[in-house]
TORKOL-4160 file (C-alpha; in steps of 0.2 Angstrom, whole numbers, padded with zeros to 4 digits, m for minus):
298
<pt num="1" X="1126" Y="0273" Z="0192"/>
<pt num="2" X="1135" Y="0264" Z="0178"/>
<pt num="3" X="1140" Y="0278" Z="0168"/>
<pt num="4" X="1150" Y="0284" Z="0183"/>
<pt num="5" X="1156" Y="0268" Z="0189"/>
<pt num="6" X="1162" Y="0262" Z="0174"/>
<pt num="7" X="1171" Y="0278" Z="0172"/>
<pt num="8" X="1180" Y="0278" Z="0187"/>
<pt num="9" X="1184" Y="0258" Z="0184"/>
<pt num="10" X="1191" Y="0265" Z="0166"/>
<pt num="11" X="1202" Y="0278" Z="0178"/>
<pt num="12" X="1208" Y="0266" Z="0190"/>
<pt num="13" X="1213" Y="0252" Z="0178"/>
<pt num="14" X="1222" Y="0266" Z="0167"/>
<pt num="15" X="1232" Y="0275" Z="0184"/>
<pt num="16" X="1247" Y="0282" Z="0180"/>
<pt num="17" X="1248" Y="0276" Z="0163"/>
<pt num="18" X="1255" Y="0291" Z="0154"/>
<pt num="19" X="1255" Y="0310" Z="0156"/>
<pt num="20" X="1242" Y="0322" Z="0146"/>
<pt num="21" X="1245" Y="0324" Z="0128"/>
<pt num="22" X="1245" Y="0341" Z="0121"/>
<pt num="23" X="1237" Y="0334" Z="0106"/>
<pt num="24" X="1217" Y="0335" Z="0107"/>
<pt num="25" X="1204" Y="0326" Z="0095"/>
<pt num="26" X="1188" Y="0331" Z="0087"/>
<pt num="27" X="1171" Y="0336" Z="0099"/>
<pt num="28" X="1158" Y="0324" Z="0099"/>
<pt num="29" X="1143" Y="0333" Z="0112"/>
<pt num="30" X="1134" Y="0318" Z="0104"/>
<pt num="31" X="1138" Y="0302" Z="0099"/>
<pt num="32" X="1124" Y="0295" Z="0092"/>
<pt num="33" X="1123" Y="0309" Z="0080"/>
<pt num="34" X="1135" Y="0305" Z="0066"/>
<pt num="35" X="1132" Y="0320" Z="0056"/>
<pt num="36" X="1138" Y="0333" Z="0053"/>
<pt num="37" X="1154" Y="0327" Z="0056"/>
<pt num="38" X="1169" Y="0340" Z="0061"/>
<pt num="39" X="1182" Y="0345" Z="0049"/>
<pt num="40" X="1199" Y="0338" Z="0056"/>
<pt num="41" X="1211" Y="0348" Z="0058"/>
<pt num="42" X="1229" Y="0344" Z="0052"/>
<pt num="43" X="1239" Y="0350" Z="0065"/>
<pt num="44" X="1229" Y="0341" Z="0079"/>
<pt num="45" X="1235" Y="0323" Z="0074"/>
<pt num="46" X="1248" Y="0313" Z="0073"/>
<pt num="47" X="1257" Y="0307" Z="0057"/>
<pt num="48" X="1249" Y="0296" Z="0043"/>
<pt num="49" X="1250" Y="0289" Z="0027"/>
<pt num="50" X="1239" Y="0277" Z="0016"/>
<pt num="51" X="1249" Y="0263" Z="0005"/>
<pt num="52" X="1236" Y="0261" Z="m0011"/>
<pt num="53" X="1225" Y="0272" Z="m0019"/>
<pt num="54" X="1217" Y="0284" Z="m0010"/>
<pt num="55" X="1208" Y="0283" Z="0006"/>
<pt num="56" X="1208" Y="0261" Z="0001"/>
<pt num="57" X="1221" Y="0250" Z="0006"/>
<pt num="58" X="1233" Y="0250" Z="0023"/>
<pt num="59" X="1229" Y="0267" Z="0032"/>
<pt num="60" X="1245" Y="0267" Z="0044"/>
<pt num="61" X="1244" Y="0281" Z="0059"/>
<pt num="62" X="1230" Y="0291" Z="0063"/>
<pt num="63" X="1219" Y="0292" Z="0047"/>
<pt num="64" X="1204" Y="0302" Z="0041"/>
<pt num="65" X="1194" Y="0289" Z="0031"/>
<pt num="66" X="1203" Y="0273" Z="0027"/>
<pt num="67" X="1195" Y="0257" Z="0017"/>
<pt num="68" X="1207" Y="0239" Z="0021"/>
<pt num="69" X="1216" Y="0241" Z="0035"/>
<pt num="70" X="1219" Y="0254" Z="0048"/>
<pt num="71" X="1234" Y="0251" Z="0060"/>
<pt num="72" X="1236" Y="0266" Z="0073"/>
<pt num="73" X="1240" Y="0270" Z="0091"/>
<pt num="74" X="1231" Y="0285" Z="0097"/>
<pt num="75" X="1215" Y="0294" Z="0086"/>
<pt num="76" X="1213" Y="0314" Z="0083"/>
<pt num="77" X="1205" Y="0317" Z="0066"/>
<pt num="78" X="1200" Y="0300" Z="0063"/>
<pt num="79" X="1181" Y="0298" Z="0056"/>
<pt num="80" X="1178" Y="0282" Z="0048"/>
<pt num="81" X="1186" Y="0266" Z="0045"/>
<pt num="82" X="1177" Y="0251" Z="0035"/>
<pt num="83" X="1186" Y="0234" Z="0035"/>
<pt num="84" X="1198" Y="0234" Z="0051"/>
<pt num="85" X="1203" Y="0246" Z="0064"/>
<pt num="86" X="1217" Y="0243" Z="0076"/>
<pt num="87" X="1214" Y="0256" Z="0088"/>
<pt num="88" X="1226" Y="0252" Z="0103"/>
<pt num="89" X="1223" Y="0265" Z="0113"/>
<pt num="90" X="1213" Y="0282" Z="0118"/>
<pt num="91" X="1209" Y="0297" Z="0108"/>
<pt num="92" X="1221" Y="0311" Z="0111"/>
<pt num="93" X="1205" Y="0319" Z="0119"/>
<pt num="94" X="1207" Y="0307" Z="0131"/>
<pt num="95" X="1219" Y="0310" Z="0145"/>
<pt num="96" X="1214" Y="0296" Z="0158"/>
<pt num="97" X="1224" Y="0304" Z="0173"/>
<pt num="98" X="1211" Y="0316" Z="0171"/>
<pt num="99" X="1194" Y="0312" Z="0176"/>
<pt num="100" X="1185" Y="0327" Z="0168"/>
<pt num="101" X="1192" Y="0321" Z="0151"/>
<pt num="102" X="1180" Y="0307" Z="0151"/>
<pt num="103" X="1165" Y="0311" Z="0161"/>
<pt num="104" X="1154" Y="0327" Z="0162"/>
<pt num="105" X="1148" Y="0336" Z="0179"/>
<pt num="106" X="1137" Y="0323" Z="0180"/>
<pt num="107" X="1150" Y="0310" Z="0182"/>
<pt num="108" X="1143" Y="0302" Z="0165"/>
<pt num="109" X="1152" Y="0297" Z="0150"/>
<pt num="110" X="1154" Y="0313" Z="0137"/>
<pt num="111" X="1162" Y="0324" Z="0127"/>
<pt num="112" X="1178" Y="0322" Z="0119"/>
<pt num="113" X="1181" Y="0305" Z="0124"/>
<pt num="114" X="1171" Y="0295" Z="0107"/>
<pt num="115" X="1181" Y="0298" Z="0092"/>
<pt num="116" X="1175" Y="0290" Z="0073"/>
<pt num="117" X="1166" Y="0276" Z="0067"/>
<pt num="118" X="1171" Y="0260" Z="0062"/>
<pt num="119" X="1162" Y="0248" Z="0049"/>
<pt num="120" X="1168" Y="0231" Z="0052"/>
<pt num="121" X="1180" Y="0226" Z="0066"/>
<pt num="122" X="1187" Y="0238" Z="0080"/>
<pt num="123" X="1201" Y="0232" Z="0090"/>
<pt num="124" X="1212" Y="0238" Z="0105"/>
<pt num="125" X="1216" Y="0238" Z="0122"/>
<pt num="126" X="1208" Y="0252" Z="0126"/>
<pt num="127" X="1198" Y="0263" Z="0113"/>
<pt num="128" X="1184" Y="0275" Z="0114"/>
<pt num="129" X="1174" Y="0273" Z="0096"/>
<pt num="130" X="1160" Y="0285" Z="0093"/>
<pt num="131" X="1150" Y="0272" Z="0085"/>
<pt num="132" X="1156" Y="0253" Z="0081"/>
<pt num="133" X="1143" Y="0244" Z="0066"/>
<pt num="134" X="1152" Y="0225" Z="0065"/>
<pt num="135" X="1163" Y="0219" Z="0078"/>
<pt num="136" X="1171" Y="0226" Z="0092"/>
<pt num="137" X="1186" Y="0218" Z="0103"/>
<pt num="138" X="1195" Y="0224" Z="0117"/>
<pt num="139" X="1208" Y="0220" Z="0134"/>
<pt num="140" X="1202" Y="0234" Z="0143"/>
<pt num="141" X="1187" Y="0237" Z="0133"/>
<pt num="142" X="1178" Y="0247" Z="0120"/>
<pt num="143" X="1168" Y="0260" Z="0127"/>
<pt num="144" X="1157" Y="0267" Z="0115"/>
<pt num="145" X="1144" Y="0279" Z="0110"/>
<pt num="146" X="1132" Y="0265" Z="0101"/>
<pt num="147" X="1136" Y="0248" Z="0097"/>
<pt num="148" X="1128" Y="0240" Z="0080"/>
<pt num="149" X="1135" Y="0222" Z="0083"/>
<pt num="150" X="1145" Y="0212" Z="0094"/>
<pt num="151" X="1158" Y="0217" Z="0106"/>
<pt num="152" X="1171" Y="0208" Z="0118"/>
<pt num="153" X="1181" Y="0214" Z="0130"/>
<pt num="154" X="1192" Y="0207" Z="0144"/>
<pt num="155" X="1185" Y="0220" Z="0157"/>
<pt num="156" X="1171" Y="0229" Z="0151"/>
<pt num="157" X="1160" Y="0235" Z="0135"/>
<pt num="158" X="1149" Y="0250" Z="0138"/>
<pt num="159" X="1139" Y="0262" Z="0129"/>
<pt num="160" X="1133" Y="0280" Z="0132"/>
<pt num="161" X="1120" Y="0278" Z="0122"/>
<pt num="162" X="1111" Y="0261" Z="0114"/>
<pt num="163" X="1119" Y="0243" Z="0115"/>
<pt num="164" X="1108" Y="0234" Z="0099"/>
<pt num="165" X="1118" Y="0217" Z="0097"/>
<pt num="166" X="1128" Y="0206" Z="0109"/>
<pt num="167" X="1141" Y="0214" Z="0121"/>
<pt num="168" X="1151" Y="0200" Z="0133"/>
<pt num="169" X="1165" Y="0209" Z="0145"/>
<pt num="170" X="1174" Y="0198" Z="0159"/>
<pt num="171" X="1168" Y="0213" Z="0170"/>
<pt num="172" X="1156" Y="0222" Z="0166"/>
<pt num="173" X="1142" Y="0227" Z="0149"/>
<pt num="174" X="1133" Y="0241" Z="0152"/>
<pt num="175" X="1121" Y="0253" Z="0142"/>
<pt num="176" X="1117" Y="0272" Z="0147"/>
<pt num="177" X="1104" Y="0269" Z="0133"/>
<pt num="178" X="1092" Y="0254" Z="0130"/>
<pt num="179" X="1100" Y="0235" Z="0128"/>
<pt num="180" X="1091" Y="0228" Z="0111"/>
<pt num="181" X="1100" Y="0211" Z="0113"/>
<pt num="182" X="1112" Y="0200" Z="0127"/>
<pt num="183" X="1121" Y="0208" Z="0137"/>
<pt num="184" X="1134" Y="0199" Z="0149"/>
<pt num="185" X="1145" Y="0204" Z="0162"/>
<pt num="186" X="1156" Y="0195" Z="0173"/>
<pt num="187" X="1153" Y="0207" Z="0189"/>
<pt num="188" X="1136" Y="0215" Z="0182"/>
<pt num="189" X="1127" Y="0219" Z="0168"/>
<pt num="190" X="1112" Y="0231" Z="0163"/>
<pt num="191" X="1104" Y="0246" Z="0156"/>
<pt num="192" X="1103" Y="0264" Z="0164"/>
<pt num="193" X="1095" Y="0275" Z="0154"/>
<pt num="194" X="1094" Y="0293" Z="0159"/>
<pt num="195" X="1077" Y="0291" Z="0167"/>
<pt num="196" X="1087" Y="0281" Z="0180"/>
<pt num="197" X="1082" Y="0288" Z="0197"/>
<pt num="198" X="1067" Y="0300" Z="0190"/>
<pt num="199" X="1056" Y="0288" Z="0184"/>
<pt num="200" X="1053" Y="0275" Z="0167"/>
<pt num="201" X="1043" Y="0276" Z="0152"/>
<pt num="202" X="1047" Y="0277" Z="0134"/>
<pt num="203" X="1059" Y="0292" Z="0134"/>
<pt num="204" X="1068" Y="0288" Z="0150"/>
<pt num="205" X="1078" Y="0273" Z="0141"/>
<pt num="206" X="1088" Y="0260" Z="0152"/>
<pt num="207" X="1076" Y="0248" Z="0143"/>
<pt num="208" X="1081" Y="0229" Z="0142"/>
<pt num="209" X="1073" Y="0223" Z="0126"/>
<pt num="210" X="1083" Y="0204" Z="0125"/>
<pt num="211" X="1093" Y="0196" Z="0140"/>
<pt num="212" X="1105" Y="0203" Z="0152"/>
<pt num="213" X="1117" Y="0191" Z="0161"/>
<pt num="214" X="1127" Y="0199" Z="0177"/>
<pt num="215" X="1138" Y="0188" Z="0189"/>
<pt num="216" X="1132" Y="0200" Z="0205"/>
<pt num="217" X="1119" Y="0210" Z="0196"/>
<pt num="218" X="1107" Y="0211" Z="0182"/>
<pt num="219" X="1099" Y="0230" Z="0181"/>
<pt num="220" X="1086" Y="0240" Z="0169"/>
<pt num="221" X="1076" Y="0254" Z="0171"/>
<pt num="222" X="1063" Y="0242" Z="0163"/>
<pt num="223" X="1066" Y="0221" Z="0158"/>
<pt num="224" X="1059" Y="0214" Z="0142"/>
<pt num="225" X="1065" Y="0197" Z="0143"/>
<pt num="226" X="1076" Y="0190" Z="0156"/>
<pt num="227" X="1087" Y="0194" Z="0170"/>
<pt num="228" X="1098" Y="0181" Z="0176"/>
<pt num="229" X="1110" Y="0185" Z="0190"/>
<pt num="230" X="1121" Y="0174" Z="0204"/>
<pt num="231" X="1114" Y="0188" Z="0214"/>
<pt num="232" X="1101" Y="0200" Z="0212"/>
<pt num="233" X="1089" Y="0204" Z="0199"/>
<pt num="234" X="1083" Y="0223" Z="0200"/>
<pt num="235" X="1071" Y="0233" Z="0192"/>
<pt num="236" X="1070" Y="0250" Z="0196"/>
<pt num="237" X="1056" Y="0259" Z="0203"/>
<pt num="238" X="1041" Y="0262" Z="0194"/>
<pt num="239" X="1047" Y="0250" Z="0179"/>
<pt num="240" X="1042" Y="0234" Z="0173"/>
<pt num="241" X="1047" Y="0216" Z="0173"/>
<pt num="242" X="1040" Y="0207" Z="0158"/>
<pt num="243" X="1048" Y="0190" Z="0157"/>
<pt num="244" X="1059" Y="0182" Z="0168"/>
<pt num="245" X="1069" Y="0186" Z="0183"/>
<pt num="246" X="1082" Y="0171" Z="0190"/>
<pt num="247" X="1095" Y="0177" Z="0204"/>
<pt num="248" X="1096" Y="0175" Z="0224"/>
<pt num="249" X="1086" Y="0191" Z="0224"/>
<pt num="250" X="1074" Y="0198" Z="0214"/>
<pt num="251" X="1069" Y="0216" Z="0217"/>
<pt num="252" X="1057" Y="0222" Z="0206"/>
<pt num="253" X="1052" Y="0239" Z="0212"/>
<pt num="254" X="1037" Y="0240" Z="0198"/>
<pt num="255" X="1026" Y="0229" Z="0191"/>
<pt num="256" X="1030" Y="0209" Z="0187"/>
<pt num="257" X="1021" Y="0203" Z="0173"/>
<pt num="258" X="1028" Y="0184" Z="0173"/>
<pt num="259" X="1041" Y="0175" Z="0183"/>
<pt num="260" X="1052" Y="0178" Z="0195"/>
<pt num="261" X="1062" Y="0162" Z="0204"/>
<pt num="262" X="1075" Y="0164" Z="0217"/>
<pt num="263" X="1078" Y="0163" Z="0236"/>
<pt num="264" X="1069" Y="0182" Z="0238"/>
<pt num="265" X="1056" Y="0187" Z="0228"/>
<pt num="266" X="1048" Y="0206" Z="0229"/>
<pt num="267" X="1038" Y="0215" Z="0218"/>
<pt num="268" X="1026" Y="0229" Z="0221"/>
<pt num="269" X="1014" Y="0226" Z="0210"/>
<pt num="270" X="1014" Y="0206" Z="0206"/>
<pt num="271" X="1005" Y="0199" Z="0188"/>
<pt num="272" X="1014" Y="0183" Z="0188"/>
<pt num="273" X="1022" Y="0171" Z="0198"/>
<pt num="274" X="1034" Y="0171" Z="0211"/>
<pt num="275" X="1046" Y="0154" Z="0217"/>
<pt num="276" X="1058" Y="0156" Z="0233"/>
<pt num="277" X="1059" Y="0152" Z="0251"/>
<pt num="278" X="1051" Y="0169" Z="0253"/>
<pt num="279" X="1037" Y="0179" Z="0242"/>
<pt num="280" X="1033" Y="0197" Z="0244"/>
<pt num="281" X="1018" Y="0203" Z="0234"/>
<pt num="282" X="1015" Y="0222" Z="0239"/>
<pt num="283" X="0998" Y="0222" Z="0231"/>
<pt num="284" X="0990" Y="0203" Z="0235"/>
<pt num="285" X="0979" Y="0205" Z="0249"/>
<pt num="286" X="0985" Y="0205" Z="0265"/>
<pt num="287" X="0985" Y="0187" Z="0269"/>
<pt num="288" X="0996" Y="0183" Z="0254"/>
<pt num="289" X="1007" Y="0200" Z="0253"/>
<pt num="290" X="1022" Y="0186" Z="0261"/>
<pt num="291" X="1021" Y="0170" Z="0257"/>
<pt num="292" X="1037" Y="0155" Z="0256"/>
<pt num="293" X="1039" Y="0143" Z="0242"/>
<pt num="294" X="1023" Y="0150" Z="0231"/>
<pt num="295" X="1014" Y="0165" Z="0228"/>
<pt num="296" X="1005" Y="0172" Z="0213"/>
<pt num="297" X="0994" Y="0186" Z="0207"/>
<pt num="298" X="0985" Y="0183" Z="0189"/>
């Protein structure tokens, strides 16, 4: 669900914004592999040059390797960056008038859209790093393959795969992997691993390992930590809460092991504590399956 929304979000904010370029980047079919990496191909890229010695110093355009200071508008064969990368916008993969450019049949995040690695600081308005290990900052937002770090954006941060740091976006912070860390989204904010929909367990991901902050909603496959919302806390089905829940509604279609507090509580399998005007506790016995103010299960 996020992969998607946020894809169209990226579409919708982008409308109009320029017309495909015939340049194209290098293929990721995953991002969270680095290695091998493909060879870049010359003629696929815009102009660049490096002032200093080597690959170290200023990289100016669209750079293989630089160390120092990368400045560049659009990426193709760029592969890795460490010290600053100024990224302003999309890889020339990326033609975002053109929805299959940046999402598969699936209407997930994909393909051509992640380009290079930055070690350090990744900025831009709107840049698609295959994997960002330091800082990453962005109007529109990046939208990654992993993030290793902390990333800001003025509408949204996501991932395709793991978010393992912090990741505050005025709209939205997302993970189609795990969240090892805080996420915080003005709108929403949450983890939606592929298991999303077909169960959870270890290998379905969508995992919230730290705390996830969402205006209108906090979401994870399974919640190890907190989940604070204006409102609604959810679960999905057959995962777990262990921790804390906060938000008008709590929905924890799984198992609560802690405590849930809010003006709705429900869980289907209750090994804790909920606090609201109204409690639902599939499992308590029939007398106490709804209770107000208090009900418990330990």
């Amino acid at each position: 669900m996020y992969r998607k929304a946020l894809a169209l979000l990226v579409l919708l904010l982008s409308a109009g914004s320029g017309s495909p370029s015939p340049v194209q980047g290098e293929p990721v079919t995953n991002p969270g592999v680095e290695e091998p990496v493909p060879q870049p191909d010359s003629s696929r890229t815009g102009r660049s040059s490096t002032v200093g010695v080597g690959a170290v110093g200023v990289g100016l355009g669209d750079t293989e390797r630089t160390t120092g200071l990368r400045l560049n508008w659009r990426n193709g064969q760029f592969q890795r960056a460490n010290g600053v990368n100024l990224t302003l916008w999309t890889p020339y993969s990326v033609n975002l008038g053109d929805e299959d450019d940046l999402v598969d049949e699936n209407g997930e995040f994909g393909g051509d859209a992640f380009v290079g690695t930055t070690n350090g600081i990744a900025l831009g308005l709107l840049h698609f790093p295959r994997r960002i290990r330091g800082i990453g900052i962005g109007g529109f937002g990046p939208i990654a393959g992993t993030l290793q770090g902390v990333a800001v954006s003025g509408i949204v941060v996501a991932t395709v795969e793991d978010l393992n740091g912090i990741a505050v976006g005025a709209g939205g912070a997302a993970a189609a992997g795990d969240i090892n860390g805080i996420a915080v989204g003005g709108l929403a904010a949450g983890a939606d691993g592929p298991g999303a929909g077909e169960g959870t367990g270890p290998d379905a991901g969508g995992t919230v390992n730290g705390i996830v902050v969402g205006g209108l909603g906090a979401v994870g496959n399974d919640m190890r930590g907190a989940g604070i919302s204006a409102g609604m806390v959810r679960v999905r089905e057959g995962g777990t809460l262990k921790g804390l829940a906060v938000s008008a509604y709590n929905d924890i279609n799984g198992r609560q092991v802690g405590l849930s507090i809010g003006l709705y509580n429900h869980a289907r399998v209750l090994d804790g504590v909920q606090i609201g005007l109204l409690n639902v506790a599939r499992n308590n016995p029939e007398w106490a399956r709804i209770l107000p103010i208090l009900n418990l299960n330990l």
